[in-house]
C-alpha positions in Angstrom: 0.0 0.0 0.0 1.4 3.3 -0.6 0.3 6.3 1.1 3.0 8.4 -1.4 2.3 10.7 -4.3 3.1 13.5 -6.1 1.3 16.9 -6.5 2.1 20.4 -6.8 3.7 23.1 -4.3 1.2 26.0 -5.4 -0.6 27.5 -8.4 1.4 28.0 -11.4 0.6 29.6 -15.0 1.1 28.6 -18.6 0.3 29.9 -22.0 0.1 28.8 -25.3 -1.1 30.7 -28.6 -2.3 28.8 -31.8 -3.4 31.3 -34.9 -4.9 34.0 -32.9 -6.2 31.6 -30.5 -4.8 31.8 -26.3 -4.9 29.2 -24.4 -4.2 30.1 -20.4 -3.6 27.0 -18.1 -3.5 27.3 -14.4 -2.2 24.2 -12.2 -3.9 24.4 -8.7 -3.1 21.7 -5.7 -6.6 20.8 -4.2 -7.8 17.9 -2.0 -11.7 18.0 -2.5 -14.1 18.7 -5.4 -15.4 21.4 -3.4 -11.6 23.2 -3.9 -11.8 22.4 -8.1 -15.3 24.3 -8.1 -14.3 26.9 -6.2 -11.3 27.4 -8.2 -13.6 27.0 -11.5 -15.6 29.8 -9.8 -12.9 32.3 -9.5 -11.7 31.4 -13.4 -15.3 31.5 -15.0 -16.1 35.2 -12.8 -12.4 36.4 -14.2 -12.3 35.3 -17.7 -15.9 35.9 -18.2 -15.4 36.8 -22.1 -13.8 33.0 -22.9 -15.1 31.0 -25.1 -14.2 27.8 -23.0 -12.8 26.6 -19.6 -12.0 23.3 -20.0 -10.3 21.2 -17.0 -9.1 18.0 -15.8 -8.2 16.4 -12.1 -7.3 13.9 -10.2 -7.8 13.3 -6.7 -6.4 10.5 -4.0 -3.6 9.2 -3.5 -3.7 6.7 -6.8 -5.6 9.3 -8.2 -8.4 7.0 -8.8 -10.7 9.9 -8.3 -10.7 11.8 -11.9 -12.2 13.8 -14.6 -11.8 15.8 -17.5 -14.5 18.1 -19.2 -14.4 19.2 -22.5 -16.6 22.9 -21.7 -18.1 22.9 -25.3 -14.9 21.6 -27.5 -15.1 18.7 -29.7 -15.3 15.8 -27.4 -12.3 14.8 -25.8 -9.9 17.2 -27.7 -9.5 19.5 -24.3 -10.2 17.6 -21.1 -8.4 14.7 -22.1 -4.9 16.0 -23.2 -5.0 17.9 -19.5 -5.8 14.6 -18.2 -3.2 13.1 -20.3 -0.4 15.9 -18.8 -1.6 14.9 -15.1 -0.6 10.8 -16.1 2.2 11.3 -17.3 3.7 13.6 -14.7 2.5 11.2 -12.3 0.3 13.7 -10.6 -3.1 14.0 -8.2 -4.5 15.7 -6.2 -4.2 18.4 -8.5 -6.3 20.4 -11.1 -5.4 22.3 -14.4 -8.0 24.4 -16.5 -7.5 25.6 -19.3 -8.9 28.9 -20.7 -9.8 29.6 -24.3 -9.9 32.6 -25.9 -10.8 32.2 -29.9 -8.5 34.0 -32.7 -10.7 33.4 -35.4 -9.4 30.5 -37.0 -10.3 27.1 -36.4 -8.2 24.4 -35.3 -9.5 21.3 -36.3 -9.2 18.5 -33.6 -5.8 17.9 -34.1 -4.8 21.5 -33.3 -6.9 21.5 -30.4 -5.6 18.2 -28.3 -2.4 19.8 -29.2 -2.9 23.1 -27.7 -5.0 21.9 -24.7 -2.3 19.5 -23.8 1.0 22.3 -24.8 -0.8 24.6 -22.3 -1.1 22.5 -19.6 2.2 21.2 -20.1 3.5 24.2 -19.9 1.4 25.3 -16.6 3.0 21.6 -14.6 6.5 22.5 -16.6 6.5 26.0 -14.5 5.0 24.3 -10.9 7.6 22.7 -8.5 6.4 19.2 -7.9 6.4 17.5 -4.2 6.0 14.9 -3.0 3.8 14.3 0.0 2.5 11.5 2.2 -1.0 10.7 3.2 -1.7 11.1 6.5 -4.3 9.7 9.0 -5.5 11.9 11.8 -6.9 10.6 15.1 -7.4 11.3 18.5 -7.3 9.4 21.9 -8.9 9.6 24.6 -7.4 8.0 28.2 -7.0 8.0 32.2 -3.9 9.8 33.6 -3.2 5.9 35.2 -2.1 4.7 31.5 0.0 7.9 30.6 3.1 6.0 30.7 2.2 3.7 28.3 0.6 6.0 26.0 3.6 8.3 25.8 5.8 4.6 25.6 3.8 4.0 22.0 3.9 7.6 21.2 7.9 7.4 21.7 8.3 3.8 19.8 6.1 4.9 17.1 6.7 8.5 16.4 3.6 9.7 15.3 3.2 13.9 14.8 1.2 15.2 17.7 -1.0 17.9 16.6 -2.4 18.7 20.0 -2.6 17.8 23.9 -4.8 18.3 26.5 -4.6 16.7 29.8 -7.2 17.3 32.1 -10.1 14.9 34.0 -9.5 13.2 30.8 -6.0 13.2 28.8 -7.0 13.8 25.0 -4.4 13.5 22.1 -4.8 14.8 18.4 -2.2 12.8 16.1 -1.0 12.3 12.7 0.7 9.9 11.0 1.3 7.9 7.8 -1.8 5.9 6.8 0.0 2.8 6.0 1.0 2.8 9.6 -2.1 4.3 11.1 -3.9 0.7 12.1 -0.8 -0.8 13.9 -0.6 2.6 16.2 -4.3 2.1 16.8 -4.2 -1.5 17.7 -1.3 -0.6 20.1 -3.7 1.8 21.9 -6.1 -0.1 21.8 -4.3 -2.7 23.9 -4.4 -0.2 26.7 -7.5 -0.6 29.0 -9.4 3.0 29.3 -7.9 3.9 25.6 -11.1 5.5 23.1 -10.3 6.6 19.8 -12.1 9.0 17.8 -10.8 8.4 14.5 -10.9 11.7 12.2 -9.9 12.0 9.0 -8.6 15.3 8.1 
């Protein structure tokens, strides 16, 4: 199981221009569909006068979450060349539109999967790809009696602790890799008066 992938640091541009024709790709990193829309939002409410706004994505770590919309071109001859750049960069977890504005001339469908997928390419070509891991985030709950042994676990396993509160009842907020997330559980779990709220953020 892997629980590493590669995305994007932050937003980044790219351009390309076919007889009169612009094509503006922007590279986003996002985590939700809620993010793409939003994003899809802020491009449709700025670039109001284009004649498309074509995208593709994909989410998860595998990126088995993905999609790729045409926006009124010939289908799959914009969505699919984005996609296409995502693959093979290996990316997720990241989005790239692409935002038409027409010269005039047409491009045929040729012209068009080319210029879809030289603008995106050019938008990953000018982002500094990361690579990140996928990260579970729990909490526990326990009586100051099994502190020791919680904080034993806590030392053996090295899990990020996001926050700490001990008071009638000791609380912990963690983080760690998901493909170790179940054998820190079960360890807790172990412990008698251990609850886990498992959140994933």
């Amino acid at each position: 199981m892997t629980d590493k992938y590669l995305t994007i640091s932050s937003p980044s541009q790219g351009l390309y221009r076919e007889k009169g024709s612009r094509f503006i790709a922007f590279a986003y990193p996002v985590y939700s569909e809620n993010g793409i829309k939003q994003h899809l939002q802020e491009l449709k409410k700025k670039y109001y006068d284009a004649r498309h706004h074509c995208y593709a994505y994909r989410l998860g770590v595998t990126g088995e979450l993905w999609r790729a919309v045409d926006d009124g071109e010939p289908s799959g001859s914009a969505g699919k060349p984005v996609l296409g750049q995502l693959l093979s960069n290996n990316l997720t977890n990241t989005v790239v539109f692409v935002v038409r504005y027409f010269g005039g001339i047409k491009l045929g469908v040729p012209g068009l999967i080319n210029a879809y997928r030289s603008a995106a390419a050019d938008s990953i070509q000018n982002a500094e790809i990361i690579e990140k891991e996928d990260k579970d985030s729990f909490s526990i709950e326990f009586n100051y009696a099994v502190m020791n042994d919680v904080m034993k676990i806590i030392k053996e396993e090295q899990p990020e602790t996001v926050k700490q509160e001990f008071d009638s009842v000791c609380r912990i907020e963690l983080r760690i890799r998901r493909s170790l997330s179940e054998i820190l559980k079960n360890k807790f779990l172990k412990i008698e008066t251990v609850s886990l709220n498992g959140e994933q953020l």
